[in-house]
CHARMM-style PDB file with segment names, atoms N, HN, CA, C and O in Angstrom:
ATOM      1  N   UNK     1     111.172 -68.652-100.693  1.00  0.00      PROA
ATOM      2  CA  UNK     1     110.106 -69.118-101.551  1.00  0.00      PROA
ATOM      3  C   UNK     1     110.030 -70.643-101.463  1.00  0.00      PROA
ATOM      4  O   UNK     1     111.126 -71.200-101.412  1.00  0.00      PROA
ATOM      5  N   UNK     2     108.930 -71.437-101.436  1.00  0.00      PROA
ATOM      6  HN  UNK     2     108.039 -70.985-101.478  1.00  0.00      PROA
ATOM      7  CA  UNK     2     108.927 -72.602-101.888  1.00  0.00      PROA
ATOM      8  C   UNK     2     107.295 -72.915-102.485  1.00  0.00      PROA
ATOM      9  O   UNK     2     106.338 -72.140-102.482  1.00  0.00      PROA
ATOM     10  N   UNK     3     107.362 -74.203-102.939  1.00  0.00      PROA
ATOM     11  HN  UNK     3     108.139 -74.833-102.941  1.00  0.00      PROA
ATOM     12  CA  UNK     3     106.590 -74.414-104.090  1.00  0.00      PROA
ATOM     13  C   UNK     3     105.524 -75.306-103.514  1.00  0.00      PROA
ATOM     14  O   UNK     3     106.070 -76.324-103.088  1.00  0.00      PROA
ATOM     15  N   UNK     4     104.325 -75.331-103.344  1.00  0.00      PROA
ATOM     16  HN  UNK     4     103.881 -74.504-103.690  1.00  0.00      PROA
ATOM     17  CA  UNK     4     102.806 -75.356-102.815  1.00  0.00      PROA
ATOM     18  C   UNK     4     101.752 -76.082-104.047  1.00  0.00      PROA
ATOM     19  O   UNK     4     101.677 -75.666-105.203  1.00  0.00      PROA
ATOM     20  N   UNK     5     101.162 -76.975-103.618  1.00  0.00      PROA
ATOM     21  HN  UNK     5     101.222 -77.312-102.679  1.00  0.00      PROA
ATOM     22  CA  UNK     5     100.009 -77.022-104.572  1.00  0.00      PROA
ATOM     23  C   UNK     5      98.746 -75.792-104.677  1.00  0.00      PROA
ATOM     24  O   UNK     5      98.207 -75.159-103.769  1.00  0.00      PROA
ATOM     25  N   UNK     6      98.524 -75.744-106.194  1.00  0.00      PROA
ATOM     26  HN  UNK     6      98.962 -76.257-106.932  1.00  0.00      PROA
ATOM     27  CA  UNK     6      97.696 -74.752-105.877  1.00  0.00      PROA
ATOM     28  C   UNK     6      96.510 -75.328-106.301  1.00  0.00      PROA
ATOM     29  O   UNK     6      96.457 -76.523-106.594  1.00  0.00      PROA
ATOM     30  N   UNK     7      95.349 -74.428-106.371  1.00  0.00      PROA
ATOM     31  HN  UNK     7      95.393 -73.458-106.133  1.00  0.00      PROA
ATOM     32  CA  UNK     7      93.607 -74.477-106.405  1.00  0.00      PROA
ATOM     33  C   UNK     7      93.387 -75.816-107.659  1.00  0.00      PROA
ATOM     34  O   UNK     7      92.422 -76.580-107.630  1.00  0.00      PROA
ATOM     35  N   UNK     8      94.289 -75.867-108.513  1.00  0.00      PROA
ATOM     36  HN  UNK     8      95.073 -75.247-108.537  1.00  0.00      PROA
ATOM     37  CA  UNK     8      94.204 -76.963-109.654  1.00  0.00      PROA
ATOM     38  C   UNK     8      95.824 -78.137-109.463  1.00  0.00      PROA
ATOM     39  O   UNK     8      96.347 -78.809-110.352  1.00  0.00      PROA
ATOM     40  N   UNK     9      96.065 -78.064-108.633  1.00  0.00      PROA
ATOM     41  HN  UNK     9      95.641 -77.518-107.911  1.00  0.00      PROA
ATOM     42  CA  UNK     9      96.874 -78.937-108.374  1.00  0.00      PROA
ATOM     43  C   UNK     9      98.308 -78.933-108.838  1.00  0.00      PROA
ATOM     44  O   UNK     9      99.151 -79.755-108.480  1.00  0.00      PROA
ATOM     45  N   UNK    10      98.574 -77.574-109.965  1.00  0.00      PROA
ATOM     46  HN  UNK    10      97.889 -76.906-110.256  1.00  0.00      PROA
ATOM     47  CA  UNK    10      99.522 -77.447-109.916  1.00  0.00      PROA
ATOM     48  C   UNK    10     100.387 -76.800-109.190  1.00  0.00      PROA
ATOM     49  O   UNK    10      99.895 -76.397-108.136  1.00  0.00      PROA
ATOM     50  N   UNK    11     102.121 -76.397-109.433  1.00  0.00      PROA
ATOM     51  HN  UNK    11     102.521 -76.725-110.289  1.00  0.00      PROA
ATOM     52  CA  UNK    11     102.674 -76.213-108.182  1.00  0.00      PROA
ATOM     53  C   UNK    11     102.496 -74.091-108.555  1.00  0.00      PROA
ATOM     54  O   UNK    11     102.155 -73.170-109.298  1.00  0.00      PROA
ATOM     55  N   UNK    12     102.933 -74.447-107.594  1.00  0.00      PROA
ATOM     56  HN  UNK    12     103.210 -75.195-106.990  1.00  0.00      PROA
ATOM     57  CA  UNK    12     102.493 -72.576-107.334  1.00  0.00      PROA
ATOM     58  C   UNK    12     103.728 -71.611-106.577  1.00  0.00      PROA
ATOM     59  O   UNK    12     103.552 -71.816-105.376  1.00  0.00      PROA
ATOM     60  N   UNK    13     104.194 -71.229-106.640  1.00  0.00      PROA
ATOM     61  HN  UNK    13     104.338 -71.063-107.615  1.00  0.00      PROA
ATOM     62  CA  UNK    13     105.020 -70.147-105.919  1.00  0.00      PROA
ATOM     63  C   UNK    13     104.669 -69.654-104.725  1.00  0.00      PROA
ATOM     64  O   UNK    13     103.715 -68.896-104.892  1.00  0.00      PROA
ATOM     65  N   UNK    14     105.127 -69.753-103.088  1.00  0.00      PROA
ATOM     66  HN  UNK    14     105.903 -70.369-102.953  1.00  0.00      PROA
ATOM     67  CA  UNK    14     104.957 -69.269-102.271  1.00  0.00      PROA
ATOM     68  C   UNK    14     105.443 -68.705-101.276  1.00  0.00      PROA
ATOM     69  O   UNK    14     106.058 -69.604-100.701  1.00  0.00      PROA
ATOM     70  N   UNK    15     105.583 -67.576-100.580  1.00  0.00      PROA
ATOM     71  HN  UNK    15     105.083 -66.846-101.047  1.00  0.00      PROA
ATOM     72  CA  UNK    15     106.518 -67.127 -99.842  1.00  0.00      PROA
ATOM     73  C   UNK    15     105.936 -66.475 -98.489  1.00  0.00      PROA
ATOM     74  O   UNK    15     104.830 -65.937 -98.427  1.00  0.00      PROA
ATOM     75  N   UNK    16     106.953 -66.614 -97.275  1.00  0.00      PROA
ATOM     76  HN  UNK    16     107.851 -67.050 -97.325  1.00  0.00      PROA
ATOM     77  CA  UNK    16     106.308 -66.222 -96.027  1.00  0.00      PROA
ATOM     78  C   UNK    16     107.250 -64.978 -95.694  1.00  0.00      PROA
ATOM     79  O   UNK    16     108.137 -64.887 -96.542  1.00  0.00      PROA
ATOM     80  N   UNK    17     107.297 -64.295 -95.011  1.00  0.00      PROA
ATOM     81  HN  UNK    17     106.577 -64.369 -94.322  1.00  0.00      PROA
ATOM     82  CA  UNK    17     107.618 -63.015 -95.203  1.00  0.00      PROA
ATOM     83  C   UNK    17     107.665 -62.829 -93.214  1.00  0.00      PROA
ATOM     84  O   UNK    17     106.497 -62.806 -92.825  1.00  0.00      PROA
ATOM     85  N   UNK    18     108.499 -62.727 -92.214  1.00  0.00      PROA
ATOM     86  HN  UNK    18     109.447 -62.746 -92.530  1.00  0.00      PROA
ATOM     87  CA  UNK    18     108.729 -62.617 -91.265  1.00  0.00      PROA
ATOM     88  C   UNK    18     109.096 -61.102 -90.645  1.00  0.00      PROA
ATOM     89  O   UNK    18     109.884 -60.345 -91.213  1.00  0.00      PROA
ATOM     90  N   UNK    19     108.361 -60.754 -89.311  1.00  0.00      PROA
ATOM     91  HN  UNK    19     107.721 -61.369 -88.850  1.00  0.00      PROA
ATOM     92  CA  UNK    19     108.799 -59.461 -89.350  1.00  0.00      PROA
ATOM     93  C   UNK    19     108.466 -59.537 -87.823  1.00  0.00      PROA
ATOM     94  O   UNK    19     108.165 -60.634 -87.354  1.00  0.00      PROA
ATOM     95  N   UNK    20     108.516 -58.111 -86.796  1.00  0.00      PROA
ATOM     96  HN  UNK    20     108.761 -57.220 -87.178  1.00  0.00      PROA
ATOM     97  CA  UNK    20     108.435 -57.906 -85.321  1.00  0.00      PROA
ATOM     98  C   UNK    20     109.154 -58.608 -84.519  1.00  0.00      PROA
ATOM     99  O   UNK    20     108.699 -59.185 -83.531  1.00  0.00      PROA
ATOM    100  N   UNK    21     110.605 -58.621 -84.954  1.00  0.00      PROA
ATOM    101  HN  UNK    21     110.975 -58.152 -85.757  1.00  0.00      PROA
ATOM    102  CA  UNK    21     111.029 -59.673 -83.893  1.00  0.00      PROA
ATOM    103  C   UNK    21     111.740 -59.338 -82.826  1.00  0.00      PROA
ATOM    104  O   UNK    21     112.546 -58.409 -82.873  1.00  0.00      PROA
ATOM    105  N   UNK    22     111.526 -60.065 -81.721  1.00  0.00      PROA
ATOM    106  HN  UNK    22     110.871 -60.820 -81.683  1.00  0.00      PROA
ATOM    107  CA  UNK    22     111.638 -59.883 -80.642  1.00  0.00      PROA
ATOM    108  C   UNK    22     112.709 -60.988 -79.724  1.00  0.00      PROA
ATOM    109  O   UNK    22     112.785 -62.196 -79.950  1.00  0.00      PROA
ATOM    110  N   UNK    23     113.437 -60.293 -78.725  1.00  0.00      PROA
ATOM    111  HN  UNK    23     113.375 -59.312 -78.541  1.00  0.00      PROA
ATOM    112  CA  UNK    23     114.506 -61.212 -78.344  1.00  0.00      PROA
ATOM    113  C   UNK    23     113.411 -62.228 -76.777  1.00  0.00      PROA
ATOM    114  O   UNK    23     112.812 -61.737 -75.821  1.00  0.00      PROA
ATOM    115  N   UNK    24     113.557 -63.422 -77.109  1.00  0.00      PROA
ATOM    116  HN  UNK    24     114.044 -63.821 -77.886  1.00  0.00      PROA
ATOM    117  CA  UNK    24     113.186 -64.201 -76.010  1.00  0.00      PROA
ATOM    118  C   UNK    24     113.920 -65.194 -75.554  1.00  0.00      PROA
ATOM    119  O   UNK    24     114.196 -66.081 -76.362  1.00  0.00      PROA
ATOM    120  N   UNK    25     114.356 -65.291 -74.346  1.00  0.00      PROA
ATOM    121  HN  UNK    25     114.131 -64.571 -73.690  1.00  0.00      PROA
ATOM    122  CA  UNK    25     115.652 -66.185 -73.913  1.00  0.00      PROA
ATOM    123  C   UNK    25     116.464 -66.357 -74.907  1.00  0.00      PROA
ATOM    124  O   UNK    25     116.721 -67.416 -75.480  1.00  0.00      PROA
ATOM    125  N   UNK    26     116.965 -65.078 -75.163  1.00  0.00      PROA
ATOM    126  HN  UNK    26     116.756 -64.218 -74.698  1.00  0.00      PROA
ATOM    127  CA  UNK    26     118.563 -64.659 -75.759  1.00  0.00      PROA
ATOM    128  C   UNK    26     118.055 -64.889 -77.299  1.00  0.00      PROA
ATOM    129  O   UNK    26     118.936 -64.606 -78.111  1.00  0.00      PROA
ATOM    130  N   UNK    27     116.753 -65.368 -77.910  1.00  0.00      PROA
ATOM    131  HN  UNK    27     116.037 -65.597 -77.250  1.00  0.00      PROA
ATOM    132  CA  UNK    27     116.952 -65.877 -79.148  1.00  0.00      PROA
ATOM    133  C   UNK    27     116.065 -64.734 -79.958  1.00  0.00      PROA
ATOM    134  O   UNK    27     115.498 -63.945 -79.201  1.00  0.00      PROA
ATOM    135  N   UNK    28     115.866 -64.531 -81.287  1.00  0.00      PROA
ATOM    136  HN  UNK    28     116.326 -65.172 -81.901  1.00  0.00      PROA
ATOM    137  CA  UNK    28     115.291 -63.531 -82.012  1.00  0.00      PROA
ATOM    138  C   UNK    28     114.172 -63.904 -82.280  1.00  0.00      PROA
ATOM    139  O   UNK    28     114.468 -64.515 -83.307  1.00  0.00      PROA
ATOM    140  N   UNK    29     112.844 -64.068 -82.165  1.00  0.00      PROA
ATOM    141  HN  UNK    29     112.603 -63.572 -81.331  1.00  0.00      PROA
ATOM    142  CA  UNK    29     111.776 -64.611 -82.707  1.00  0.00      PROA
ATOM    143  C   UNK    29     110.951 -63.819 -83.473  1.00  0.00      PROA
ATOM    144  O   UNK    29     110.634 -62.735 -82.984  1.00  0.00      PROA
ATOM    145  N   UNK    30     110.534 -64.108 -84.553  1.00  0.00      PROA
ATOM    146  HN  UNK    30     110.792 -64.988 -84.950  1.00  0.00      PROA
ATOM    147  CA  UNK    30     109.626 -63.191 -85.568  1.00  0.00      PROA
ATOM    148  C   UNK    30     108.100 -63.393 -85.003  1.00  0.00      PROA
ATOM    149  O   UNK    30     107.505 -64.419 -85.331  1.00  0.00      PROA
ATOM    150  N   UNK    31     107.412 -62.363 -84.099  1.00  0.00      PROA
ATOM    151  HN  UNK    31     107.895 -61.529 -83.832  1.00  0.00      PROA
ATOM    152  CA  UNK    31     106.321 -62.803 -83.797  1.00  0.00      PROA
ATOM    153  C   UNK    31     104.995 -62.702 -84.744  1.00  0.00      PROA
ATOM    154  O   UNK    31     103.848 -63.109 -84.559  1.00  0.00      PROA
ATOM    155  N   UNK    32     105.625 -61.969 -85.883  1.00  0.00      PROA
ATOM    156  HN  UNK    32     106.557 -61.638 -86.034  1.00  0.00      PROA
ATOM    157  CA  UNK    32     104.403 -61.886 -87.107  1.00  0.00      PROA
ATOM    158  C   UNK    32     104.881 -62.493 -88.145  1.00  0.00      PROA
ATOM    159  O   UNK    32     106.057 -62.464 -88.509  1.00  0.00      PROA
ATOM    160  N   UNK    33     103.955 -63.085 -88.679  1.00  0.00      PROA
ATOM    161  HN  UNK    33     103.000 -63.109 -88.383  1.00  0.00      PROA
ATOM    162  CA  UNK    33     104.144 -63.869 -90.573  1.00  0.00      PROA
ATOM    163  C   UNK    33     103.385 -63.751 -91.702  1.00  0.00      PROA
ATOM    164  O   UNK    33     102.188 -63.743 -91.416  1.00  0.00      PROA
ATOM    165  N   UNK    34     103.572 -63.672 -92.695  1.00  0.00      PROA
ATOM    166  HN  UNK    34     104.545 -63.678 -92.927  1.00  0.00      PROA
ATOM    167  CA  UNK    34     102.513 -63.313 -93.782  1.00  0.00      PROA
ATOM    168  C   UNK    34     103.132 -64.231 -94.922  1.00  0.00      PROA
ATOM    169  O   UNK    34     104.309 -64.277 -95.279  1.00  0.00      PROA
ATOM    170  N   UNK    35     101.907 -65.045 -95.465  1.00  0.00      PROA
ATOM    171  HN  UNK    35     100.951 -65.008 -95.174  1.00  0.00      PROA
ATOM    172  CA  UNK    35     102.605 -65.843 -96.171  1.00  0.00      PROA
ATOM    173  C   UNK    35     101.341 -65.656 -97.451  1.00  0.00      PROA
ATOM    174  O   UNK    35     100.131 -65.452 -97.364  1.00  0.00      PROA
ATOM    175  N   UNK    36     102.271 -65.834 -98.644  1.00  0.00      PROA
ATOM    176  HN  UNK    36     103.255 -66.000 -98.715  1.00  0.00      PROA
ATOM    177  CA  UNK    36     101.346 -64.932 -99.760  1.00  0.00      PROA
ATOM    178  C   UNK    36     102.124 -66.055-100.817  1.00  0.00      PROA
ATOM    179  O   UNK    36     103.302 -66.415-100.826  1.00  0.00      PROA
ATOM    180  N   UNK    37     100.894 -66.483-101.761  1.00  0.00      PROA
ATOM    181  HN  UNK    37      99.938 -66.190-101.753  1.00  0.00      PROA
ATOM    182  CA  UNK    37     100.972 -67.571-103.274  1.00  0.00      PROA
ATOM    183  C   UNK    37     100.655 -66.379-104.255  1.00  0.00      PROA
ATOM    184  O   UNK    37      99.871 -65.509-103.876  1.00  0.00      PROA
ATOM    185  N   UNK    38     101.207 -66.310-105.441  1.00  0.00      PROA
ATOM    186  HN  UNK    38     101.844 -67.017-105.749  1.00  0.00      PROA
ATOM    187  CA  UNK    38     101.294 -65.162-106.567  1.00  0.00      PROA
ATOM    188  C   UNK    38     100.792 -64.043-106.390  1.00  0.00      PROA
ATOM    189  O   UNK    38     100.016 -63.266-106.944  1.00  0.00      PROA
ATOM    190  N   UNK    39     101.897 -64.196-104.773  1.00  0.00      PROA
ATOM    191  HN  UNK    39     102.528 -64.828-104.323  1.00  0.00      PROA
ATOM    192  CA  UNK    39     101.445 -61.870-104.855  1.00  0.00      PROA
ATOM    193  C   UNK    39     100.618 -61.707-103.928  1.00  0.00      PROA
ATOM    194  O   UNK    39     100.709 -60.763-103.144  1.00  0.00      PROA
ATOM    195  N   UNK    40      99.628 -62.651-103.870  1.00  0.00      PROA
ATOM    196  HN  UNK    40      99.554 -63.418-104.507  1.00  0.00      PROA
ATOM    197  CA  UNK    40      98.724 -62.282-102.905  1.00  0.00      PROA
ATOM    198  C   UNK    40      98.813 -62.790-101.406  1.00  0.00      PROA
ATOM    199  O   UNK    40      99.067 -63.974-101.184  1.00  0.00      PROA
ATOM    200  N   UNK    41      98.603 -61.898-100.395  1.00  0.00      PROA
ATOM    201  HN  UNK    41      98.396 -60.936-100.575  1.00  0.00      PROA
ATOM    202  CA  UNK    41      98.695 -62.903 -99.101  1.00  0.00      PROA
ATOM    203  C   UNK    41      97.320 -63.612 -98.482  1.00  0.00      PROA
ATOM    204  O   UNK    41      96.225 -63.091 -98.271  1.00  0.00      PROA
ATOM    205  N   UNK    42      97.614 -64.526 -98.338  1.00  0.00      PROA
ATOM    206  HN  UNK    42      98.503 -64.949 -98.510  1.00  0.00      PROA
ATOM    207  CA  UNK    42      96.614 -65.654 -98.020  1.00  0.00      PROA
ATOM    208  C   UNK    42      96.490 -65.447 -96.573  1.00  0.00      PROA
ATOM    209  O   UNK    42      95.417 -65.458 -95.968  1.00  0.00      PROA
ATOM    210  N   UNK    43      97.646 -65.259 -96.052  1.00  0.00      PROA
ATOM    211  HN  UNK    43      98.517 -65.251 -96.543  1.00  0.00      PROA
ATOM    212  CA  UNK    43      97.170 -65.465 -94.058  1.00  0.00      PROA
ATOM    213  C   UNK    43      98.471 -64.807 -93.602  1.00  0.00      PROA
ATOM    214  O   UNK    43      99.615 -64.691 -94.041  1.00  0.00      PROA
ATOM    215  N   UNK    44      98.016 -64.559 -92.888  1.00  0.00      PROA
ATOM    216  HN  UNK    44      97.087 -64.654 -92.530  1.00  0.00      PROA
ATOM    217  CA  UNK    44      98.904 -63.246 -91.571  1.00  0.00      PROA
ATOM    218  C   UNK    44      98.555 -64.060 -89.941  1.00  0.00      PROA
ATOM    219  O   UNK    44      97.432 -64.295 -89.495  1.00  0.00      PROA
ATOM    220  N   UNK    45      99.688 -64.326 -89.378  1.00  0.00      PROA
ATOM    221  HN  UNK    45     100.600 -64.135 -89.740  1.00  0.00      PROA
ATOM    222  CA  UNK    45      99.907 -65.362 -88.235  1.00  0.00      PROA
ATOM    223  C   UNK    45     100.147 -63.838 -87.351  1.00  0.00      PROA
ATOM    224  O   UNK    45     100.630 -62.895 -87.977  1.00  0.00      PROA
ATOM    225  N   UNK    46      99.816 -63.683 -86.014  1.00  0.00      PROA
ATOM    226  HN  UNK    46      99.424 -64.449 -85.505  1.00  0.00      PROA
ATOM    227  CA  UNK    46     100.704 -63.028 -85.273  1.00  0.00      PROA
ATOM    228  C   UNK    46     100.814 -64.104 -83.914  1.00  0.00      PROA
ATOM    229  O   UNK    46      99.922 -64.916 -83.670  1.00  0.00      PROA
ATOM    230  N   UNK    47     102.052 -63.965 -83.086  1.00  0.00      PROA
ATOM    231  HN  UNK    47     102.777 -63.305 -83.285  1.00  0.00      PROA
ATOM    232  CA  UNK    47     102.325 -64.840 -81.777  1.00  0.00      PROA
ATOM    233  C   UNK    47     101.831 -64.055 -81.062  1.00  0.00      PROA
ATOM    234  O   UNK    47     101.637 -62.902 -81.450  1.00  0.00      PROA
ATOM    235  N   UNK    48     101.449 -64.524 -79.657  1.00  0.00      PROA
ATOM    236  HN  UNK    48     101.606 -65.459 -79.342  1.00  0.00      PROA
ATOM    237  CA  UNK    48     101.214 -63.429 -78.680  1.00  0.00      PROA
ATOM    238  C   UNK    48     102.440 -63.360 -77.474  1.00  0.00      PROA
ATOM    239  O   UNK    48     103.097 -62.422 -77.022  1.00  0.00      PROA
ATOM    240  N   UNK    49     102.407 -64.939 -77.169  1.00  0.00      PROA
ATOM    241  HN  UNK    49     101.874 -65.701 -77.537  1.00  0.00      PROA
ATOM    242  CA  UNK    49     103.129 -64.997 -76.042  1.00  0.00      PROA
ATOM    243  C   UNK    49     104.222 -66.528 -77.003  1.00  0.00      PROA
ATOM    244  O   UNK    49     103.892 -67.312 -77.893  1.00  0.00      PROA
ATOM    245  N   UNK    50     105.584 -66.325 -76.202  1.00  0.00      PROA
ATOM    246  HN  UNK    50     105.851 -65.688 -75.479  1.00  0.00      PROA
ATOM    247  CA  UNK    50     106.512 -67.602 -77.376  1.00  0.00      PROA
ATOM    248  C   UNK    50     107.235 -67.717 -75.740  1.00  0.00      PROA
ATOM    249  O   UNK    50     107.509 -66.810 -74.954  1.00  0.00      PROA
ATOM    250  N   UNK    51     107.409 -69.227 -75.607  1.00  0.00      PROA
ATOM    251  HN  UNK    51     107.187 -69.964 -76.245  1.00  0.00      PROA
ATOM    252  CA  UNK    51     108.719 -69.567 -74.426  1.00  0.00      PROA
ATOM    253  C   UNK    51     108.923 -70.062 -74.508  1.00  0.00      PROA
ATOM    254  O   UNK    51     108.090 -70.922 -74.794  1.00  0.00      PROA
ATOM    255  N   UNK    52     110.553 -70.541 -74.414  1.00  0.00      PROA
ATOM    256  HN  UNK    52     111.230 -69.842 -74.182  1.00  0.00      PROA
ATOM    257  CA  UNK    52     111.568 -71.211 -74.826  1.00  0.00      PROA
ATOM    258  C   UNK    52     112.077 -71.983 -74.039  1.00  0.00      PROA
ATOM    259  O   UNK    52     112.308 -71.329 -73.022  1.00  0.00      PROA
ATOM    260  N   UNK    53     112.486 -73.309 -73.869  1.00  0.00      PROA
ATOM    261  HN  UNK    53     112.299 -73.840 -74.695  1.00  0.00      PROA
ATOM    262  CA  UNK    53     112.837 -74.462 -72.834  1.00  0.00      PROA
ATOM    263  C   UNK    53     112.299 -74.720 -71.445  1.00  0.00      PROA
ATOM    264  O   UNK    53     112.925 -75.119 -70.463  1.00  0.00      PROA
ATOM    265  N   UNK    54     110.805 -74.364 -71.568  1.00  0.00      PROA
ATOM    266  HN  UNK    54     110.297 -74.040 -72.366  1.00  0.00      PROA
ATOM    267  CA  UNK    54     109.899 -74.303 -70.737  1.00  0.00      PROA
ATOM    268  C   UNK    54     110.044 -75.979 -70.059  1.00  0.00      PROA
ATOM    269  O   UNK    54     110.532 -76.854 -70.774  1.00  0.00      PROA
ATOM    270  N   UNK    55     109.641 -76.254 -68.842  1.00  0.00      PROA
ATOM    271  HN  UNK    55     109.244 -75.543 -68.262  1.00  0.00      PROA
ATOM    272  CA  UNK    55     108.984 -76.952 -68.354  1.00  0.00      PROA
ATOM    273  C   UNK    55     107.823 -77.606 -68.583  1.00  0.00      PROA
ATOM    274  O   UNK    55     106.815 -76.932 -68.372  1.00  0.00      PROA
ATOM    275  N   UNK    56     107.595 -79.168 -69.100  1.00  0.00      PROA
ATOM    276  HN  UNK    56     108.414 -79.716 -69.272  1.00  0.00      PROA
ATOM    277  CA  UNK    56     106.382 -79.661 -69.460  1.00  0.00      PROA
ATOM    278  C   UNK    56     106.385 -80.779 -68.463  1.00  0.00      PROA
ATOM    279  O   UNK    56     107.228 -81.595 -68.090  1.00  0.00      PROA
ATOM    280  N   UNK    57     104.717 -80.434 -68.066  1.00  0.00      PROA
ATOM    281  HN  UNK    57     104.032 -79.772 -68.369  1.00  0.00      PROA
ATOM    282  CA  UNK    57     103.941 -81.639 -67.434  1.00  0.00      PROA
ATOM    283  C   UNK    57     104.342 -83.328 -67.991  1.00  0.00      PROA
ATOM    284  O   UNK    57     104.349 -83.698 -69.165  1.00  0.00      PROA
ATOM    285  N   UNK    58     104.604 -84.033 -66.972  1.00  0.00      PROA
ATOM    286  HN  UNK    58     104.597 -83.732 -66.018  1.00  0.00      PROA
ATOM    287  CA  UNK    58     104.857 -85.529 -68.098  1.00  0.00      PROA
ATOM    288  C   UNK    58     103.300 -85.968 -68.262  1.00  0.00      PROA
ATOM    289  O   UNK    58     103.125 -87.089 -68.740  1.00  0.00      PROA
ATOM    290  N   UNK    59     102.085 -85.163 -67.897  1.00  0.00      PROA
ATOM    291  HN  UNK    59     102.228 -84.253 -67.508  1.00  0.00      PROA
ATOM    292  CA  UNK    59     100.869 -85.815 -68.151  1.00  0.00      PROA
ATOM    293  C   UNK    59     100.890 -85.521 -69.521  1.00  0.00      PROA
ATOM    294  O   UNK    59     100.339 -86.232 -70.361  1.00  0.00      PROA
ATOM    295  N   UNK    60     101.556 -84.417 -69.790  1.00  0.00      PROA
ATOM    296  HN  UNK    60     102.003 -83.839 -69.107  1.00  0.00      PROA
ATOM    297  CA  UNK    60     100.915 -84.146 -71.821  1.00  0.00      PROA
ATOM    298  C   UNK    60     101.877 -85.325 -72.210  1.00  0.00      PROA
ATOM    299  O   UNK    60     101.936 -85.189 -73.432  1.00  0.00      PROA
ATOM    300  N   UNK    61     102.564 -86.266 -71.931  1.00  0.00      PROA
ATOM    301  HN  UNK    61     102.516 -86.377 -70.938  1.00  0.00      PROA
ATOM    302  CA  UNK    61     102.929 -87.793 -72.591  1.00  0.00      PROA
ATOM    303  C   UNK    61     102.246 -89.030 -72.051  1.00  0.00      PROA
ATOM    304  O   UNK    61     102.677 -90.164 -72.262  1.00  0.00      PROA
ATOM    305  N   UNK    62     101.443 -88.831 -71.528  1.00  0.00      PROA
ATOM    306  HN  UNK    62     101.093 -87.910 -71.357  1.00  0.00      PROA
ATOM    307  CA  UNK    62     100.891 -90.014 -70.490  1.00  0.00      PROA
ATOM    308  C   UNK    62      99.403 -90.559 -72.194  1.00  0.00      PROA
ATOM    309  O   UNK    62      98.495 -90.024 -72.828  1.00  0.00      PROA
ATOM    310  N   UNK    63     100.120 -91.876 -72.111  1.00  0.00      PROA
ATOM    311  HN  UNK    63     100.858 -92.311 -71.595  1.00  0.00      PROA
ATOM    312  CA  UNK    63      98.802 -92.418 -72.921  1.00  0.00      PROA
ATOM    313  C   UNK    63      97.425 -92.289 -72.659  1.00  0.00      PROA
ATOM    314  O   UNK    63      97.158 -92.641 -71.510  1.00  0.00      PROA
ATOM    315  N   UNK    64      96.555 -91.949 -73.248  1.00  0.00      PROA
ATOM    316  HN  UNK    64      96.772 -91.664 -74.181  1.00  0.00      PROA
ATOM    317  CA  UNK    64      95.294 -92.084 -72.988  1.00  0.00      PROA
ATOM    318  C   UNK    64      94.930 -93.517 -72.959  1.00  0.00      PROA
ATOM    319  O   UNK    64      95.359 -94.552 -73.470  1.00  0.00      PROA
ATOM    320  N   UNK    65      93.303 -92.938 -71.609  1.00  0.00      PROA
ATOM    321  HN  UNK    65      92.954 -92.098 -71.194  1.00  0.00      PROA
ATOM    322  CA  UNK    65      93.095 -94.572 -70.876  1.00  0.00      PROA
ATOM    323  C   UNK    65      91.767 -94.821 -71.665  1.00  0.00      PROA
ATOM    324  OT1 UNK    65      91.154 -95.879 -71.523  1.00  0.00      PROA
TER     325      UNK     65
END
């Protein structure tokens, strides 16, 4: 649980709720989430594809010109 502003700014109760998990390079990953403020769930995440110590381009650090 942790604590969220809610619709009037006060704090609110909220919790995400993890489930489908699946082993990817040795590790457990929850590929679905549901995260719900007093009871109700607000949004449901699912992953499709998750990889782990992948290889990145050094262009995704290259400053823009």
């Amino acid at each position: 649980a942790f604590m969220v502003a809610g619709p009037d700014g006060r704090p609110v109760v909220g919790e995400e709720a993890f489930s489908d998990y699946r082993t990817v390079s040795g590790v457990m990953v929850p590929f679905k989430a549901e995260v719900s403020r007093l009871g109700s769930v607000i949004l449901l995440r699912t992953l499709k594809n998750v990889a782990l110590n992948t290889t990145l381009d050094d262009a995704l650090f290259a400053r823009p010109r």
